[in-house]
N, C-alpha and C positions, 0 to 999 in steps of 0.2 A: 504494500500500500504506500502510494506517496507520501512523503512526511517533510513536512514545512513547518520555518520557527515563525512563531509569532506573539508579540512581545506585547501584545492587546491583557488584558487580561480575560482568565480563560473558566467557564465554570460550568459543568452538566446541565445542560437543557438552554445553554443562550444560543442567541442567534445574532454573529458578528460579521462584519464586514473584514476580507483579509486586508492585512497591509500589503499596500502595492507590488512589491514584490513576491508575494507569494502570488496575488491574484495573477502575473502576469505569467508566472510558471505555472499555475492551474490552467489559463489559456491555452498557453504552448501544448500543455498533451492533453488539449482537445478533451478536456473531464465533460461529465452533464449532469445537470443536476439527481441525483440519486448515489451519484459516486463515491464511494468514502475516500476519508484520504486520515491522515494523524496529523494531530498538530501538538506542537510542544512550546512552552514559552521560552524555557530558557537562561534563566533568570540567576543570580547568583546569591539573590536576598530572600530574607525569612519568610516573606510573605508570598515568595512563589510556590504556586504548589505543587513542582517539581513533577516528574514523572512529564507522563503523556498523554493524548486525548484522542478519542476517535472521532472524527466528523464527518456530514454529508455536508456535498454541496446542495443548496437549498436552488440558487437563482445564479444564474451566469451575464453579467452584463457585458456592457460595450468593454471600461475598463474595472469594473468592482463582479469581484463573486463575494456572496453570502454563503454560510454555513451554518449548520446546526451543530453545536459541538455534544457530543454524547460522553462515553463512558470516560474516567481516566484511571488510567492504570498507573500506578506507582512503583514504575521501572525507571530503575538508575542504571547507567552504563559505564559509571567513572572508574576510573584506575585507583588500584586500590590505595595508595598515598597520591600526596600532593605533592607537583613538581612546577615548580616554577623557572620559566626557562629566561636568562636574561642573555641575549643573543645579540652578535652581533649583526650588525644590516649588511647583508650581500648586495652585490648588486643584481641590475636587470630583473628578472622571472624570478631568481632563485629565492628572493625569501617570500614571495609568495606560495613556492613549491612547500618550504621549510614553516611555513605556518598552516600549510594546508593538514601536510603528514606528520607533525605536532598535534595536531588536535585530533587528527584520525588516531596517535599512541593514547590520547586521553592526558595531554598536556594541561593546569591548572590555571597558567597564564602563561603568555608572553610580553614581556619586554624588552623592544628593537633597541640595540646599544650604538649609540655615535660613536667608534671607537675612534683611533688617532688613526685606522691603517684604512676606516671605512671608505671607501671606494664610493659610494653613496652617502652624501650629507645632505641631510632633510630641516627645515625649518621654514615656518611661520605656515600660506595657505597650503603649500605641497607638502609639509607634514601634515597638515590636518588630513588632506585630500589620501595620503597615501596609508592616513589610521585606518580611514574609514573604510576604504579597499580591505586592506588586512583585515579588518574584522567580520568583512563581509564575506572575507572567505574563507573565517574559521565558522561561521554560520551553516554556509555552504557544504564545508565540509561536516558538521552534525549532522546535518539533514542525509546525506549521503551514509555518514559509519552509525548511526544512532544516539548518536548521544543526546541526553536531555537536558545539559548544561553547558552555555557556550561558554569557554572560556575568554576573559577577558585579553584585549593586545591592550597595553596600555601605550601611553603617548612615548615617543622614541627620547632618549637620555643619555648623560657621554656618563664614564663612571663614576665621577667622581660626585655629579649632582643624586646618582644612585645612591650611592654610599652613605652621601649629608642625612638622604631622609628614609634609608632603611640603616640604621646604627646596628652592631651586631649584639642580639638579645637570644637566650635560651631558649624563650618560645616559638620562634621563625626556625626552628629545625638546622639540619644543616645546610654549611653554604661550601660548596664545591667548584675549583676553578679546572676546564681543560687545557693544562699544560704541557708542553714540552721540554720543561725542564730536566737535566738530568736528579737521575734519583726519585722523579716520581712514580710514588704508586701505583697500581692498577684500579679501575673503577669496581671493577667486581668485588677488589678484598675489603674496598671501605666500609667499616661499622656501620655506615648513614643508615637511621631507621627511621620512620617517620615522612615530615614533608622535607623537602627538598628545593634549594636554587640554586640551580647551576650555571654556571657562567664559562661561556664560549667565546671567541672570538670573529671577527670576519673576515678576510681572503688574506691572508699572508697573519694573523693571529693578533694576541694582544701586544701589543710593546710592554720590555723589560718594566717602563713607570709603574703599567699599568699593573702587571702582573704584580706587583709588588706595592703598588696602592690594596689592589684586592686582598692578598696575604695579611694584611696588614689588619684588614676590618673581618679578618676572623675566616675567610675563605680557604681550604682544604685543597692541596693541589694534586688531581687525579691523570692520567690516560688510559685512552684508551687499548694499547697498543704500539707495535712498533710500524704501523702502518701510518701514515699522514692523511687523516681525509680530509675530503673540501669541506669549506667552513658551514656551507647547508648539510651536509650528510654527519659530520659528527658531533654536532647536536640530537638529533635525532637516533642514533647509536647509542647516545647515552640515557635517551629517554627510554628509550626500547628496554634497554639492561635496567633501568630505576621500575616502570611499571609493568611490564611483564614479565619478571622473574619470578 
């Protein structure tokens, strides 16, 4: 059954108008009214009611479909900890690839890093413009692997404005950097239990400052390997080994 987010609020027996994008993908595969489809809000706060919802289309307009929203089921598909991925910005395709198949592993957030090496520097309307992308496409990508909770992209940040306003406290779990350093670790043998932020770099890694600003505010320095992957694929290696192990 199709399944579409919608951020309306959602309750057994209404009858709502989708947000536009969803209306315009119920168009494109030619639904009719009697069709079911799932809808899920989405939401990261208390008062969503989490899970999923089944609904008919009720009335197909020029650009509005209505719906009856019916049962909901209170199915979670989240990975079993919390990983927060603080990444850096690729360039071109690649971090929209890298937030797509992030949230397909069951990623809790993303935050795009301005690093010193990024290839791509975003500010003022082409950051807004390129949030709102990313987000649309970890939306996209729920609706697609299931999940009923979008994770948040937050707004992009260089390290150090990260660091000013997440200070390192016991209850944010562990903080994990991928490095190349010699003498580090492997990912696998790390104690980390719990939620997780891990921090990456983008196309040629973080600079020596950097890595050593992060050490500094409590960051754990891991690899994954004697292998070098691109800066979109081992992010997502490390999410893989954090939520499906």
């Amino acid at each position: 059954m199709p399944r579409f987010h919608c951020p309306a609020p959602l309750a057994t027996g209404a009858e709502i108008d989708l947000p536009p994008g969803a209306a315009r993908h119920v168009q494109v595969l030619r639904l009719q009214p009697g069709d079911g489809i799932t809808l899920f809000h989405g939401g990261q706060s208390a008062d969503d009611p989490g899970g999923e919802f089944d609904a008919t289309v009720l009335r197909m307009g020029r650009s509005d479909v209505r719906v009856l929203v019916g049962t909901h089921h209170a199915i979670e598909r989240e990975a079993p900890r919390a990983v927060h991925l603080l990444a850096g910005i690729t360039a071109n395709e690649r971090m929209d690839w890298l937030v797509e198949k992030a949230t397909e592993l069951g990623v809790a957030s993303i935050t795009p890093l301005v690093a010193e090496r990024s290839v791509l520097k975003l500010k003022g309307e082409r950051a807004d413009k390129k949030l709102a992308h990313w987000q649309a496409v970890a939306v996209a990508a729920c609706e697609q692997c299931g999940r009923n909770r979008v994770p948040m992209v937050h707004g992009a940040v260089d390290l150090a404005g990260w660091l000013r306003a997440h200070p390192p406290a016991p209850a944010q779990g562990a903080r994990l950097l991928l490095s190349l350093r010699a003498g580090t670790g492997p990912l696998h043998a790390t104690a980390a239990a719990g939620a997780v932020v891990f921090l990456s770099g983008p196309e040629g890694g973080l600079s020596a400052t950097e890595e050593d600003l992060a050490l500094a505010q409590g960051f754990a320095p891991v690899t994954l390997g004697p292998r070098v992957l691109r800066a979109e694929t081992a992010p997502l290696a490390a999410l893989a080994a954090l939520t499906l192990a």
